[in-house]
N, C-alpha and C positions, 0 to 999 in steps of 0.2 A: 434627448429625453424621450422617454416613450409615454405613447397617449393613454389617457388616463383607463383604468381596465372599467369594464363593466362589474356590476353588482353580482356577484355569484346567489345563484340559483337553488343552489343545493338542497335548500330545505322545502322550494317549493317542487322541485322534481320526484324528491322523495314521496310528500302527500300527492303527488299526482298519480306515482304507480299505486301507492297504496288504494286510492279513488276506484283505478280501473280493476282493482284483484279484488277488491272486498265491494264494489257499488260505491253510492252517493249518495249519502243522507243528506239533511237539511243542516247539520250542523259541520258535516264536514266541507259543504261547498261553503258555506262561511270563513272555513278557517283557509281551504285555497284562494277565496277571494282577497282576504287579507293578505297572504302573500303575494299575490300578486300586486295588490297595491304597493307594497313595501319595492318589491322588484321593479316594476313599474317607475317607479319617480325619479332610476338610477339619469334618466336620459332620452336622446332620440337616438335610440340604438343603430335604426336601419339610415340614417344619415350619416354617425360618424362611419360607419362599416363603410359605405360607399363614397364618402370623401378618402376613406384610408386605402379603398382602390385603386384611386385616379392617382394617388400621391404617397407610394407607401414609405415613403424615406422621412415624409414633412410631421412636424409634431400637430397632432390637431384637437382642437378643442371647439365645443359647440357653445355658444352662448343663445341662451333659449329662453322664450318666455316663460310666463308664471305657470308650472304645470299642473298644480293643485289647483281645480276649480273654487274657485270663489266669488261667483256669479250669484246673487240669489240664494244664498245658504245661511243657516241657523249654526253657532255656534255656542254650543254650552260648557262650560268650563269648572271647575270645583277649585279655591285657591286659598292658599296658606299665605300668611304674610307678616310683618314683623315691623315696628314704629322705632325709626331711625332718628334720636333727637328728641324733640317734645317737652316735655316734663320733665326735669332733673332726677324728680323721686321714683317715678313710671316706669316700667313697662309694660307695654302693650303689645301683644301677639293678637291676629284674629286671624278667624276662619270665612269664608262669603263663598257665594258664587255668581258668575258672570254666566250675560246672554248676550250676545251678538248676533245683528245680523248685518251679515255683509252684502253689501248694493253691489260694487263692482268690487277686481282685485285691489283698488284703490282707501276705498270708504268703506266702514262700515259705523253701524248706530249701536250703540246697547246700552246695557240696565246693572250695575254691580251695587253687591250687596255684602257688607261684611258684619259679622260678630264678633265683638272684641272681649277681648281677658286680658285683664288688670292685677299686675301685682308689685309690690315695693320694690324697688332698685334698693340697693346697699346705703344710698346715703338716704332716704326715708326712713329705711331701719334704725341708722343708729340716730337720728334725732329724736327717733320713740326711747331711744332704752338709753339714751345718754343722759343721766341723772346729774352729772357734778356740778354740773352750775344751780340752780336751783333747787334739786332733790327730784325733781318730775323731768318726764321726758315732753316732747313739743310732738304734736299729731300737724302734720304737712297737709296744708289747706289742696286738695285736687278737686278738678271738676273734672272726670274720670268718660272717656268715652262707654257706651253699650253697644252702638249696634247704628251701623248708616246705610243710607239708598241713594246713588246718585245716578243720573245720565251721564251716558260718555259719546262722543265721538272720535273713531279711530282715523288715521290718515297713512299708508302706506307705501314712503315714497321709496324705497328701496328694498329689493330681493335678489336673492341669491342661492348657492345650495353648497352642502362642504359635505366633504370625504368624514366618514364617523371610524377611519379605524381599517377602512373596506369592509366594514360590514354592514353597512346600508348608506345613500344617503340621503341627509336632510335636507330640503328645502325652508329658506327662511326668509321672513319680511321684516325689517325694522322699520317700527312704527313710531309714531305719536301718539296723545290721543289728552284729551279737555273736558272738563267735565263740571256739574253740581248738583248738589242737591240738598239734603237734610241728615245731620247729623244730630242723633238723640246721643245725650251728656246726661253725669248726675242731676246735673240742675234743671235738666229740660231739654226742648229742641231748639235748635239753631241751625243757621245756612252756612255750608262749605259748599270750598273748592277744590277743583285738584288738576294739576297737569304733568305731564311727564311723557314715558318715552317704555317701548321694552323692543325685545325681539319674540317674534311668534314661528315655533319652530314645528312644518306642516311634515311629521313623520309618512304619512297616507294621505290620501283622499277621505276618511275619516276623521282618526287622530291625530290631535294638536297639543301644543305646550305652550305656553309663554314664561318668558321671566322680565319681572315689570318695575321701574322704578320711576316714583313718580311725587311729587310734590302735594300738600294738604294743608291747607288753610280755615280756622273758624275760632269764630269767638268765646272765650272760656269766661263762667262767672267764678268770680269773687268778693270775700268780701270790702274788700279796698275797691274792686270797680270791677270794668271786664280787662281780660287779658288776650290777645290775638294770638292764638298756638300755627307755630311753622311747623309742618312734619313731612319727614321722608319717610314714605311709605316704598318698600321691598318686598317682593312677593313672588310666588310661582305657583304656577298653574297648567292642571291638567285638563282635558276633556275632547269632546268629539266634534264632526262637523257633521251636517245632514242636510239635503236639500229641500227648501220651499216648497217647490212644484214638483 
């Protein structure tokens, strides 16, 4: 087998002659820097090069620590997401966004926040419009999410990085992560929780992605009493990293 290739360069060589024939503006050293990060996370290039010297017949691969810093960094994210379960009659789509900050490669704390939209599933429908039993349809009792804030904490016990195709690659952590807070309902506020698990996949030293699937717990009213709603919350998410200091 032969050892894995390095990330081709090509597009960063190109803005590079372009840089020295035309100068360097403020917006184009931006866009070399970005490449460079993307080229950048392929590996420790001048390592495998000189293990491939001492032994060029041997198959070699580097296992390396986490090369996206995440020391001390801000991460902000914008996320779509979609309620897996819940309410027979429901569905629930929301939109939120995440802030983290990350203490080591290990931990980080943050803050998520979602907006939900509510609309009938098929079987709420037809218990509106199905007349044959009594002549009226039956309106389905919900106590309908709006809009939640909770704490999380993340835990990062596994990283890795994969081949996208050879056209770049990613580095990734799978996480955990635990969480509560307040969830506003038709009827009011109430306390949730939520735990679960995703992968956060560090394209740069900037930009990130997650995709997140996680567990949701809180009390629903009705009029017969309250009802405790289980939800699988699914979601994905984009956004950047930046450093503290």
């Amino acid at each position: 087998m032969k050892a894995p290739a390095r990330v081709p360069a090509l597009g960063a060589a190109l803005v590079f002659f372009l840089v020295l024939a035309a100068g360097v503006s403020p917006r184009e050293a931006r866009a070399v820097d970005l490449l460079e990060d993307f080229d950048a996370l392929g590996g420790n290039d001048v390592l495998l090069d000189r293990a491939k010297e001492l032994n060029p017949e041997a198959d070699i691969r580097i296992v390396q620590d986490r090369v996206v810093d995440r020391r001390w960094r801000e991460e902000l994210t914008m996320e779509y997401g979609g309620v897996l379960g819940g309410d027979a009659y429901l569905a629930t789509r929301s939109v939120g966004a995440n802030y983290h900050v990350h203490l080591t490669p290990r931990w980080s704390v943050g803050v998520k926040y979602n907006y939900a939209f509510n609309e009938l599933r098929d079987e709420g429908k037809h218990l509106i419009n199905d007349t044959s039993a009594t002549g009226k349809g039956v309106i389905p009792e919900l106590d309908y999410q709006k809009q939640s804030l909770m704490g999380v904490v993340n835990w990062y016990p596994i990283y890795g990085k994969m081949n996208l195709y050879d056209l770049g690659v990613v580095h990734f952590d799978v996480y955990a992560l635990a969480g509560g807070g307040q969830v506003e309902l038709e009827s009011g506020r109430t306390g949730t929780w939520t735990a679960g698990g995703g992968v956060g996949l560090w394209f740069s030293q900037r930009l990130t992605s997650r995709l997140e699937m996680r567990y949701q717990t809180y009390e629903a009213s009705r009029y017969a009493g309250k009802r405790d709603m289980d939800l699988a919350v699914a979601s994905f998410q984009m956004g950047f990293l930046h450093s503290l200091f």
